[in-house]
N, C-alpha and C positions, 0 to 999 in steps of 0.2 A: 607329885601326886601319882605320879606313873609306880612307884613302889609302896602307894596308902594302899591297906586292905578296904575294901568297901565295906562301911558299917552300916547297919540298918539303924540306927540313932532315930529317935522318937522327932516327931517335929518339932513338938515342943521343948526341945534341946538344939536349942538353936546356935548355931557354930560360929555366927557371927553375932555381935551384939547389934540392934537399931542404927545405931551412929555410924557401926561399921559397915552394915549393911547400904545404908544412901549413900555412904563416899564410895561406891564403885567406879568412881568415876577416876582411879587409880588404876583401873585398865580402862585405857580412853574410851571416853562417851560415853558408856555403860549408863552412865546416869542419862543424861539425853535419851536415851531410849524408855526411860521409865518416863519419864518429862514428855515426852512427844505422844503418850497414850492418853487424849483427851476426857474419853471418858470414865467418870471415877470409878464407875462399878469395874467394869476392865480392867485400869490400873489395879484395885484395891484384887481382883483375884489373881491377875500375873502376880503380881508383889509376893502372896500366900504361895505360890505355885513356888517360884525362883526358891523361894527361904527354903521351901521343903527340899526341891532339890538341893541347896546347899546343906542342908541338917545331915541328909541322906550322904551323900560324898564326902562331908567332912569337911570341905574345904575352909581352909583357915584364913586365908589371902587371897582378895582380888586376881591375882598374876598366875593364880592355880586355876582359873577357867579355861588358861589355853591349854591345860595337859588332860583335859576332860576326855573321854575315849565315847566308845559308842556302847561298849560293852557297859563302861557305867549308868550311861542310858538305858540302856536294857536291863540291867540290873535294879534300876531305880520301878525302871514299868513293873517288873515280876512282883516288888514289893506293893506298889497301890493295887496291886493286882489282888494281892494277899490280906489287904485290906480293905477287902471288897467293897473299894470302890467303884461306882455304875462305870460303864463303857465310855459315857461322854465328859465325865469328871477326869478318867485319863487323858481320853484323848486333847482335852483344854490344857491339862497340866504341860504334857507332852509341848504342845500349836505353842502354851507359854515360854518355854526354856530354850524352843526352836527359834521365836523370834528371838529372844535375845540375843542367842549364838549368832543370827542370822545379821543381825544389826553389829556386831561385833565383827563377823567376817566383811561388812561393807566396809567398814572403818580402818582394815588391816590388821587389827589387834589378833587376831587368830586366822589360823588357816583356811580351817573348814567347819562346817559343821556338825556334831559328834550324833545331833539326833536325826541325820537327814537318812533316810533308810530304814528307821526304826519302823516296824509295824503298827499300825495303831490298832485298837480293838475294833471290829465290827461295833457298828451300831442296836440297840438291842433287839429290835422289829422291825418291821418296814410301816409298823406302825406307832406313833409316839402314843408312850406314857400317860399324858396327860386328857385328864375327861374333860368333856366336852358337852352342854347341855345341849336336849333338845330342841326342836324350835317352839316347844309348847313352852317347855322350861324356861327359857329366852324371853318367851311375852310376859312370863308368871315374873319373873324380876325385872324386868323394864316398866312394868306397873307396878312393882313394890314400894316405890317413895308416894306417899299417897299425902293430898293434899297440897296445899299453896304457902305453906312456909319459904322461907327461903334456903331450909337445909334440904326439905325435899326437892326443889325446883334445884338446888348443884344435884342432889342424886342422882333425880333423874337424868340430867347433862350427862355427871360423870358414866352411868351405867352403858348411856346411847352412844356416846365417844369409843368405849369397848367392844359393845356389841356389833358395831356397826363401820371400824377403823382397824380391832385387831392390835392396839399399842402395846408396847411393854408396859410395866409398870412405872421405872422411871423416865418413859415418855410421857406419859399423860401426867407425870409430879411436873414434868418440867416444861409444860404447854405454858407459854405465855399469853398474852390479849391478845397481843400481833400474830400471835400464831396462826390466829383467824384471819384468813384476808382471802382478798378473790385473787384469781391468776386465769384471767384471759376470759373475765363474765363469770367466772365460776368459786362460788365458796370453798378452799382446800386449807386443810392443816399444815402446817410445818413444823417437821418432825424430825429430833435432833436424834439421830439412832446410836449405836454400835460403830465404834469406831470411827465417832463426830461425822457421822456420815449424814445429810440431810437429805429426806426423803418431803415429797409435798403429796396429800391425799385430799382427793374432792372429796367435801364434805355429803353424808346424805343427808336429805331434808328433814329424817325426822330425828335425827341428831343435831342437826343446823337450829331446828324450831326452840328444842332442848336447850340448848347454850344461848341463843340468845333470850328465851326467857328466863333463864339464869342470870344474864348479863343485866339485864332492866330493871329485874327486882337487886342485883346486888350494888349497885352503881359505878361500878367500877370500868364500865367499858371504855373511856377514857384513857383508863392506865395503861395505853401498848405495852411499854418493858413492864409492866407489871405479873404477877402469876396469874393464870387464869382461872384454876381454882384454889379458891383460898377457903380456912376456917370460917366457922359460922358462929364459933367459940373458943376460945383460949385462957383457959385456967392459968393458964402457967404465967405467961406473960400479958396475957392481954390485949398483944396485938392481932390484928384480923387481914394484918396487908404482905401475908408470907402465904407462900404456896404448901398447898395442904399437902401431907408426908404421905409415903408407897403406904409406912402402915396403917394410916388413918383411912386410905383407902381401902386395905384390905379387910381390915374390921370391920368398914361398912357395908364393903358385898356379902363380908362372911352372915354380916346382922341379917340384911333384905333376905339372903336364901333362905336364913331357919325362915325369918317370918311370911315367906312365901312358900314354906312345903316345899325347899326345893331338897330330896335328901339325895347328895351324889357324894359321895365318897373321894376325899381329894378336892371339893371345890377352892378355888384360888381365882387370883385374879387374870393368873396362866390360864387361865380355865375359859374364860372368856376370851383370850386370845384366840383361844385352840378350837372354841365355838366360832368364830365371826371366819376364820379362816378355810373349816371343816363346809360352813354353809356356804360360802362364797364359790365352792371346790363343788360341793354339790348340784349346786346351782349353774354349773357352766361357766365358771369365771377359766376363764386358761391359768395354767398352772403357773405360766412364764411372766404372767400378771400379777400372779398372787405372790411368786417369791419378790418383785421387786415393792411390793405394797405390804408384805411384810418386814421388808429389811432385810432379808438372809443371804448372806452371801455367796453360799450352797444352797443348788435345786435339792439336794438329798435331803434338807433339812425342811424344805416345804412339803415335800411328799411323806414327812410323818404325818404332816396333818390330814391327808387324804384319804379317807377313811370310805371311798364309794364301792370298792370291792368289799366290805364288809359289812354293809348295812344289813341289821336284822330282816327291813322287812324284803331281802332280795335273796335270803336264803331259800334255799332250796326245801330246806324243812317248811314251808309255807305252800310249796306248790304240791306238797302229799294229798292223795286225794284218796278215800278209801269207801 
């Protein structure tokens, strides 16, 4: 590989075939490393990230990862680069092909690591992307599910679990009944994060109130290993004892906003993350609080959410007086 020209080869010209691709375990453990990333969102984007760098290098054989240089690192960055991709889509790319090498160099199989050194890109702002309602906004959809059916009475749950916890999406898919339990007098979630990491959050009371009058009208609270929120209907199959999907979720916040006037550009169910943690930050929660109660395993990544130097109503355009 040390005399391959570097090609910039589409991704979707993939240099290895599928089959080829899982038996990497032709330079030892390679696979084990794919194996030991718990979580499938995680696995499923490393996997996409490695294929690309492979597409990109060319590499034909397992046994050409140890001739990988740095320069082909860098060369591979210039190109996402060129395909304007955001800041943090590189840099995950990048953190992707790092671990790997890096789990490769634990095992002997290579020497060092070819992307250790490489620069990664600034992050875009010192404040994140993602919108954020306000707290008017916040009550206007926490009272969207209206009424005492039983799809309203999960809504309401699901909406006050967000609002009020900050979860990703495929945490709150993957809340089970047990998830609910006290720890030490106190109502807390247990919350299966990033990187099988488990986080426990005390429950607030009017989220608390929320799910368990979801739980009484749905009967299931019984079911510990069960999912904690489930359909209220299933065309497809029928069944009602599977936990409800990220996108059945996200249709259904997307629904409540239109039918709450709520118009923010961007709303998602990131959006209520990025609210619950923006108000907590507002509100004097310490920051060192908030990144362990978000998950994040960088403080840089919780101070996107900090949004108190920029509140409209603290501008200076407000104290004009004429």
């Amino acid at each position: 590989m040390k005399d391959r020209a570097i090609t910039t080869t589409k991704t979707t010209d993939r240099a290895l075939t599928a089959r080829q691709f899982h038996e990497l375990a032709a330079v030892p453990s390679a696979a084990v490393w794919f194996a030991n990333i718990d979580n499938p969102n995680t696995r499923r984007a490393y996997q996409a990230d490695v294929e690309d760098f492979i597409a990109f290098t060319g590499i034909n054989r397992p046994d050409e990862f140890r001739h990988v240089t740095r320069a082909h690192v860098i060369a591979w960055r210039s190109t996402l680069e060129a395909r304007q991709l955001g800041p943090a889509t590189i840099r995950r790319k990048l953190s992707a092909v790092s671990s790997l090498f890096d789990h490769l160099c634990e095992e002997n199989t290579i020497t060092h690591n070819p992307v250790s050194g490489v620069k990664r890109p600034a992050a875009d702002a010192n404040e994140g992307k993602t919108p954020a309602l306000s707290d008017d906004q916040a009550r206007m959809l926490l009272a969207a599910p209206e009424g005492d059916s039983l799809k309203a009475k999960r809504d309401r749950a699901i909406i006050s679990v967000y609002l009020f916890h900050a979860l990703r999406r495929s945490e709150l898919a993957g809340l089970l009944v047990k998830s609910l339990a006290e720890r030490r007098g106190v109502p807390h979630l247990t919350v299966l994060g990033k990187g099988s990491k488990t986080r426990y959050i005390p429950v607030h009371p009017a989220a608390l109130s929320a799910m368990n009058d979801y739980l009484d009208a749905a009967g299931h609270a019984e079911d510990k290993n069960g999912p904690l929120f489930r359909p209220t209907r299933n065309n497809v199959t029928g069944r009602l004892d599977q936990a409800i999907t990220g996108d059945g979720i996200y249709a259904m916040v997307k629904d409540y906003g239109r039918k709450a006037g709520i118009t923010l550009d961007g709303l998602c169910l990131h959006a209520l993350r990025a609210t619950a943690a923006t108000n907590a930050l507002e509100n004097a929660a310490d920051l060192a609080y908030v990144q362990a109660w978000l998950g994040h395993a960088n403080v840089s990544t919780t101070r996107l959410y900090d949004r108190r130097k920029s509140r409209p109503e603290d501008s200076p355009t407000f104290k004009v007086r004429y």
